[in-house]
ZAMARGU-4260 file (C-alpha; in steps of 0.2 Angstrom, whole numbers, plus 5000, padded with zeros to 4 digits):
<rodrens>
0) 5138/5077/5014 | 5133/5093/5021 | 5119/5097/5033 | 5112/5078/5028 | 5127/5072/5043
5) 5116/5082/5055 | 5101/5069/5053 | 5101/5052/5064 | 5116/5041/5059 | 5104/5029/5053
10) 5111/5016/5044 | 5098/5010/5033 | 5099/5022/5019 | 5117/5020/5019 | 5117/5003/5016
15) 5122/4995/5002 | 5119/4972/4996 | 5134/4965/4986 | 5136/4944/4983 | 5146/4936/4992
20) 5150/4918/4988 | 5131/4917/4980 | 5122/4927/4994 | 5117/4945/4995 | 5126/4953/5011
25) 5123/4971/5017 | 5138/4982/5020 | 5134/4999/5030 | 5143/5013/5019 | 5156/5023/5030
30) 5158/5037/5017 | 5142/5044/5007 | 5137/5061/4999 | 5120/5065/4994 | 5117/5077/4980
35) 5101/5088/4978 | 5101/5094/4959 | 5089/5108/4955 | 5081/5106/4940 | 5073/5124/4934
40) 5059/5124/4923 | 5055/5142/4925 | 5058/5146/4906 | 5047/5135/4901 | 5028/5143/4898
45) 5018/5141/4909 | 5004/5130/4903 | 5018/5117/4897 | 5028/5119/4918 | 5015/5107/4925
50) 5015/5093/4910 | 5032/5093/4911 | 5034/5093/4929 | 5024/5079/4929 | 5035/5070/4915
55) 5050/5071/4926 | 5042/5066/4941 | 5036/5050/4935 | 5054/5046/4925 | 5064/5051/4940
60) 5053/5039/4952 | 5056/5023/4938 | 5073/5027/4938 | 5079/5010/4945 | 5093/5010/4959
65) 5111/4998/4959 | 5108/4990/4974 | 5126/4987/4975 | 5135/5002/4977 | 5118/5018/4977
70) 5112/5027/4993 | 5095/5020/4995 | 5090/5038/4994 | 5087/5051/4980 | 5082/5070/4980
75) 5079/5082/4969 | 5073/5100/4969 | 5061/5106/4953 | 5060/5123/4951 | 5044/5131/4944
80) 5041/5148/4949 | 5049/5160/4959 | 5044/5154/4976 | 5038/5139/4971 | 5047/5122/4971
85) 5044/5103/4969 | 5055/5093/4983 | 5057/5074/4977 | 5062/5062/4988 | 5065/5044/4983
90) 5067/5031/4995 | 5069/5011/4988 | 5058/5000/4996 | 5072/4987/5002 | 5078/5001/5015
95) 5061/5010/5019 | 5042/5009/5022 | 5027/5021/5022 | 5028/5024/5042 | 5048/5028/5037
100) 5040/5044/5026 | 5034/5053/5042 | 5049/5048/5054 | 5062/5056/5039 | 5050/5071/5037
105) 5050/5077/5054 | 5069/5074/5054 | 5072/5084/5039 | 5061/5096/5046 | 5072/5099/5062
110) 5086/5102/5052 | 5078/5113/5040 | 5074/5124/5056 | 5090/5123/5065 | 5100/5128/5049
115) 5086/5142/5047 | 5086/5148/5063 | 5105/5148/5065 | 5102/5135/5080 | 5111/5118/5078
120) 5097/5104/5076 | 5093/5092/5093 | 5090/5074/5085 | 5089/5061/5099 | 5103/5045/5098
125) 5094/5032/5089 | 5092/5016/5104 | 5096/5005/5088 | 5099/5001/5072 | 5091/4992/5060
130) 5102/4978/5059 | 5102/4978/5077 | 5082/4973/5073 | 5086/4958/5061 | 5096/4951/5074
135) 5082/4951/5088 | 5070/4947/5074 | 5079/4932/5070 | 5083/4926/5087 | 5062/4929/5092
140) 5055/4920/5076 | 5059/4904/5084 | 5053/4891/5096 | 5035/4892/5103 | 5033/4911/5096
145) 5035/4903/5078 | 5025/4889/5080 | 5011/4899/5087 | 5013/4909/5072 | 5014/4896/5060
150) 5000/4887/5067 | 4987/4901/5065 | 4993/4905/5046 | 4991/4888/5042 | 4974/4887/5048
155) 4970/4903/5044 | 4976/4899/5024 | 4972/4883/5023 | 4962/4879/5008 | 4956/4898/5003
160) 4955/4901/4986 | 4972/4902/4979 | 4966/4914/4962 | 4951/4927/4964 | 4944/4928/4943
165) 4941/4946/4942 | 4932/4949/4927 | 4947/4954/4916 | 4949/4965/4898 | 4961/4953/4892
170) 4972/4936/4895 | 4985/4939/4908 | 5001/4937/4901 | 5014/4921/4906 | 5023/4934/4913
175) 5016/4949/4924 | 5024/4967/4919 | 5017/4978/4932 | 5013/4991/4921 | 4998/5001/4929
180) 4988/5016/4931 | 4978/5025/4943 | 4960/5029/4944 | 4956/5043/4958 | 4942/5042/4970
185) 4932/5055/4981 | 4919/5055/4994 | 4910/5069/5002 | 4909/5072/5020 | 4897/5064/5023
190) 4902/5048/5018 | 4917/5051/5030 | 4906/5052/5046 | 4896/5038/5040 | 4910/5027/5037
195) 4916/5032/5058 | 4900/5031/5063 | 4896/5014/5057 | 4913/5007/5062 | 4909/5014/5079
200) 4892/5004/5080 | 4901/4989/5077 | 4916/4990/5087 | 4927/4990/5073 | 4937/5002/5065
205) 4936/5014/5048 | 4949/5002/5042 | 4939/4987/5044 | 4923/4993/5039 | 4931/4998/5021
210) 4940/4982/5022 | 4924/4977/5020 | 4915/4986/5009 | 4930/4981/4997 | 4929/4962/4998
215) 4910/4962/4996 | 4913/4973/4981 | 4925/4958/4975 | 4913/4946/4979 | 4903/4952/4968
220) 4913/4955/4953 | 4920/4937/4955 | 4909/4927/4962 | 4920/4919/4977 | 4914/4919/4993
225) 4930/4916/5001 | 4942/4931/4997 | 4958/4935/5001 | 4965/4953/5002 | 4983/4959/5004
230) 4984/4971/5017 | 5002/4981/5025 | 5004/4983/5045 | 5021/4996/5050 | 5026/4977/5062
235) 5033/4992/5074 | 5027/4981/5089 | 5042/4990/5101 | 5043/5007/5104 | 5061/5008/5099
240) 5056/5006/5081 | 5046/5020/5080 | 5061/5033/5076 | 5069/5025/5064 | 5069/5024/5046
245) 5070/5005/5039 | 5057/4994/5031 | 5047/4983/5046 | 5033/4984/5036 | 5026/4966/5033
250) 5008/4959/5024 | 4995/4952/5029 | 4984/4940/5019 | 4966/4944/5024 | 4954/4930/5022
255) 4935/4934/5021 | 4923/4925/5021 | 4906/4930/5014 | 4896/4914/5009 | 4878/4915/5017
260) 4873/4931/5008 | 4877/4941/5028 | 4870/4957/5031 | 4885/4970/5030 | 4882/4973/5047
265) 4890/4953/5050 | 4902/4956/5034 | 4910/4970/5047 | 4909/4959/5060 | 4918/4946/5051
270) 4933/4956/5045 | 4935/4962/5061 | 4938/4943/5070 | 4951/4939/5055 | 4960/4957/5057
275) 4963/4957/5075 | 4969/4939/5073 | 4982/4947/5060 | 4985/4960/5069 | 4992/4948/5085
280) 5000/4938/5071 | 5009/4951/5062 | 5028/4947/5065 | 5030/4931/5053 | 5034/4938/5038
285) 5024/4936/5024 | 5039/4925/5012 | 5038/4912/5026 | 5018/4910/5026 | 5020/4907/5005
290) 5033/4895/5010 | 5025/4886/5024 | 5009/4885/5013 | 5021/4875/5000 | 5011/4889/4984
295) 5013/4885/4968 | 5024/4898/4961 | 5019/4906/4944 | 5026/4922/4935 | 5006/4925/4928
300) 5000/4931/4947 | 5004/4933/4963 | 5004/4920/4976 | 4990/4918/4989 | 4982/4934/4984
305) 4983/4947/4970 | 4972/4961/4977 | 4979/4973/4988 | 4969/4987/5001 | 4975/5001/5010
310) 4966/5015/5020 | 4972/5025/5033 | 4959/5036/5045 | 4967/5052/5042 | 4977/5064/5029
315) 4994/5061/5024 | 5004/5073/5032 | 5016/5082/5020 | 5035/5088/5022 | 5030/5104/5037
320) 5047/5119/5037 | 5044/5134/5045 | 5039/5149/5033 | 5035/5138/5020 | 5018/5132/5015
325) 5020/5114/5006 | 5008/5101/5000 | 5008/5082/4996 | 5011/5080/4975 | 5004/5061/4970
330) 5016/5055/4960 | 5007/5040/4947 | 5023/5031/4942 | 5013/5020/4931 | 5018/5003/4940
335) 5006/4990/4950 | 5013/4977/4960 | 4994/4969/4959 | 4980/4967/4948 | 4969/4978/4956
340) 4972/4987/4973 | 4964/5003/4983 | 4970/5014/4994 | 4958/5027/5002 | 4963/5041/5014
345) 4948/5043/5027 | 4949/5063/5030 | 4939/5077/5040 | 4929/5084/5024 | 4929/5067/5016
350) 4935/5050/5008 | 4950/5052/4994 | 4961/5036/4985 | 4962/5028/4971 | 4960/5012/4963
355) 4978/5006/4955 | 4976/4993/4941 | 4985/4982/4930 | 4983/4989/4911 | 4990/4973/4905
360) 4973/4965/4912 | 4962/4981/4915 | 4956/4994/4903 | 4954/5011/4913 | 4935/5010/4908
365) 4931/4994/4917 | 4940/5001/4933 | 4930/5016/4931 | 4915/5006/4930 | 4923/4997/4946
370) 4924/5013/4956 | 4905/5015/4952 | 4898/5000/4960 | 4911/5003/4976 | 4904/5020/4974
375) 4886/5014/4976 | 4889/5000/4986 | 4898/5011/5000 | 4883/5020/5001 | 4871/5008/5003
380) 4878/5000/5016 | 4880/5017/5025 | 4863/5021/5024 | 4859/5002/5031 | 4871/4990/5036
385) 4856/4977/5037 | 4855/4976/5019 | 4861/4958/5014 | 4876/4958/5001 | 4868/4951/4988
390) 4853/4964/4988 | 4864/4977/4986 | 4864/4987/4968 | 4877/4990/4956 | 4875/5002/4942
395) 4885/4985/4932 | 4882/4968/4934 | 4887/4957/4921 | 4904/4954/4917 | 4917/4945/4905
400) 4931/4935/4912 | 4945/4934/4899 | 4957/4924/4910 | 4971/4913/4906 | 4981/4906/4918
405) 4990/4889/4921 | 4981/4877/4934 | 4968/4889/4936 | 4949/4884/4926 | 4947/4895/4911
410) 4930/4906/4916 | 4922/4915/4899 | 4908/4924/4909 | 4904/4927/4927 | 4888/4934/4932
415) 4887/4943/4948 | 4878/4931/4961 | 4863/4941/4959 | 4860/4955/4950 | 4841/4961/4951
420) 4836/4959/4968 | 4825/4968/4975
</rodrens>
C-alpha cells in the first residue's frame, strides 16, 4: 500500500458490491494495495509518442472495473520524455463524483509534499464516512421532507414532454450503445465577460444564462417549447461532506419553458425560477423522480430527458505538486451517456467545452453545424437580450428528423419555428 495509507481512510474507494441473497451489498475492503505501473514510451519517435499516448489513454479509461472484488480506483504513470510524464487516475463512478476530483487532488498533493519534503503529511480525520451519509440519507428522505420533495417534482414534471425529436442522421437503434464523440468549443474573452455581465443584469448566474442559451438553441432545433435538460448539482448540502471522496452527486431534470416567442432577457428569467427551485429540491435522487413519475421505460432513450448541460464559472483546476508544472489532459473516451450534451467551462480569457454526441444518431458534421448556430445564437443574445428567440439567426435552419422510436410519433422533417425573421 505504500505512501497511499497516508491519505484519509476513506472508505469509499475501498469498497467493493457482491450479491447476496439477490441484492447487491457493499463490503468495505480491510486489506488493499494499489499499484502504479509506468508505462514508457520514450523509444517511441517522437511524432508517433502523442498518437499513441492518446491510444492508451482512451483504452485504459474503457477498461471496465469488477465491481465485485476491484479498488474503485486505478493509476497509471505514462512516461514520454525525460521530464515529462502523463498521471492517469481512474475513478468509477459508483464510488466518486466530479466535486471528488479536487477533494483527491489536494489530498494527493499533500502527500506528494510531505514525502518530498521529508515531512510526514497532516490530513485532517474525516468527521464521517460515506456510509455513514446513506444512513442519515435514508432516515432524512422521509416524512414531510420527502413529501415536500415529491410534491414539487411531481408538479414540476407533470406532463413535460417526455421525448425532445432532435433532428437526427439516422434511426435510433432499439437499443442505445453509447458510443460517442466530442466536438470542441472555444469562445473569446469577450464572450466570457458578456456572458458575467448579462447574468449579472438579471440576477442570475453564468450557469443559468448558458442554461439558457442552450435550451433556446434546442428549441429551435426541435421545435418544442417545453424542454427538459439534465443537469448535475455535488447534493453536498452539509459541510461535512465537502472533504470526502464519494459520489453525492444527484441530477436535476430542468424544465423550460419557452412558448410565447420571450425575449432572452425572460428566457433568463425563466431558467432562473426553475433552477433555484431545483436547487432547494436537490436531495431526492433522481431514480426516485422516474419512479414516482411511473416513465415508461425504453432501452431506445433515456427517461424524462436525453439532453444533458454542464458549465462551471471557472477552470478546472488540475493535479498542483510542488516543483512540478502540470496541466489538465482531456481524455475523449468515445462514450455518451446522452444524445447530445454540453459542457462549457467559463474562464478568465474565455469560454471552452465541448458538445458530446451520440454517433449512432449523430454525424460529427451535423454537431459541427450545431455548435455554429449555439455559436451565433450566444452572440446575439450577448449583444441584446431583447431579441425575441424566434428572431434570432442561425447560419442552418432546416433540419431532417430520422427518428424511430416506440410510443413516440415518427417526425420526417422539422423546420425551425422560424427561420427568416427579420
Amino acid at each position: 500500500m505504500g505512501e497511499a495509507e497516508q491519505m484519509q481512510d476513506g472508505e469509499s474507494l475501498r469498497t467493493i458490491f457482491v450479491v447476496h441473497a439477490r441484492e447487491p451489498r457493499q463490503v468495505v475492503l480491510d486489506e488493499w494495495s494499489l499499484d502504479l505501473p509506468v508505462i514508457d514510451l520514450t523509444s517511441l519517435r517522437t511524432r508517433d509518442r502523442a498518437n499513441e499516448l492518446t491510444r492508451r489513454l482512451r483504452e485504459s479509461a474503457r477498461e471496465p472495473f469488477d465491481l465485485s472484488k476491484d479498488l474503485m480506483i486505478r493509476t497509471a504513470l505514462f512516461q514520454i520524455g525525460v521530464d515529462d510524464a502523463v498521471l492517469l487516475v481512474r475513478l468509477h463512478h459508483i464510488a466518486a463524483d466530479a466535486f471528488s476530483d479536487g477533494v483527491l487532488f489536494g489530498e494527493v498533493a499533500r502527500v506528494y509534499d510531505g514525502v518530498t519534503s521529508g515531512a510526514e503529511p497532516d490530513l485532517p480525520e474525516l468527521p464521517i464516512q460515506y456510509a455513514d451519509f446513506a444512513v442519515w440519507q435514508r432516515d432524512r428522505l422521509q416524512g414531510e421532507v420527502l413529501e415536500e420533495l415529491v410534491s414539487y417534482w411531481t408538479n414540476e414534471l407533470r406532463g413535460a414532454p417526455p421525448f425532445l425529436p432532435l433532428p437526427t442522421d439516422r434511426p435510433r437503434r432499439p437499443v442505445q450503445r453509447h458510443e460517442g464523440a466530442r466536438h470542441e468549443l472555444y469562445f473569446p474573452k469577450e464572450v466570457a465577460d458578456g456572458v458575467r455581465d448579462l447574468a449579472r443584469a438579471e440576477g442570475c448566474t453564468v450557469y443559468m444564462v448558458l442554461l439558457g442559451a442552450f435550451s433556446t438553441l434546442l428549441y429551435r432545433l426541435s421545435g418544442v417549447d417545453e424542454v427538459v435538460v439534465g443537469s448535475p448539482i455535488a447534493n453536498r448540502t452539509t459541510t461535512e461532506l465537502t472533504s470526502m471522496v464519494g459520489f453525492f452527486c444527484n441530477t436535476m431534470a430542468l424544465r423550460t419553458r419557452l412558448g410565447g416567442n420571450p425575449a432572452f432577457r425572460e428566457v433568463c428569467g425563466r431558467v432562473r425560477t426553475t433552477a433555484l427551485g431545483a436547487y432547494k429540491h436537490q436531495e431526492l435522487p433522481f431514480e426516485r423522480i422516474v419512479e414516482l413519475l411511473n416513465v415508461t421505460r425504453d432501452p431506445a432513450y433515456n427517461p424524462i430527458f436525453q439532453t444533458n448541460f454542464r458549465a462551471q464559472d471557472g477552470a478546472r483546476l488540475p493535479l498542483r505538486l510542488a516543483g512540478l508544472e502540470t496541466s489538465l489532459v482531456p481524455v475523449d473516451i468515445g462514450f455518451s451517456r446522452f444524445d447530445l450534451a454540453l459542457e462549457l467551462h467559463v474562464e478568465a480569457d474565455g469560454v471552452s467545452g465541448y458538445f458530446e454526441f451520440d454517433r449512432d444518431l449523430f454525424d460529427a458534421t451535423t454537431v459541427a453545424r450545431f455548435a455554429e448556430d449555439f455559436t451565433a445564437l450566444l452572440k446575439q443574445v450577448l449583444t441584446d437580450a431583447d431579441t425575441p428567440i424566434l428572431a434570432l439567426r442561425l447560419p442552418h435552419g432546416r433540419r431532417v428528423v430520422n427518428e424511430a422510436v416506440p410510443g413516440i410519433p415518427r417526425r420526417r422533417t422539422q423546420s425551425e419555428p422560424v427561420d427568416q425573421a427579420g
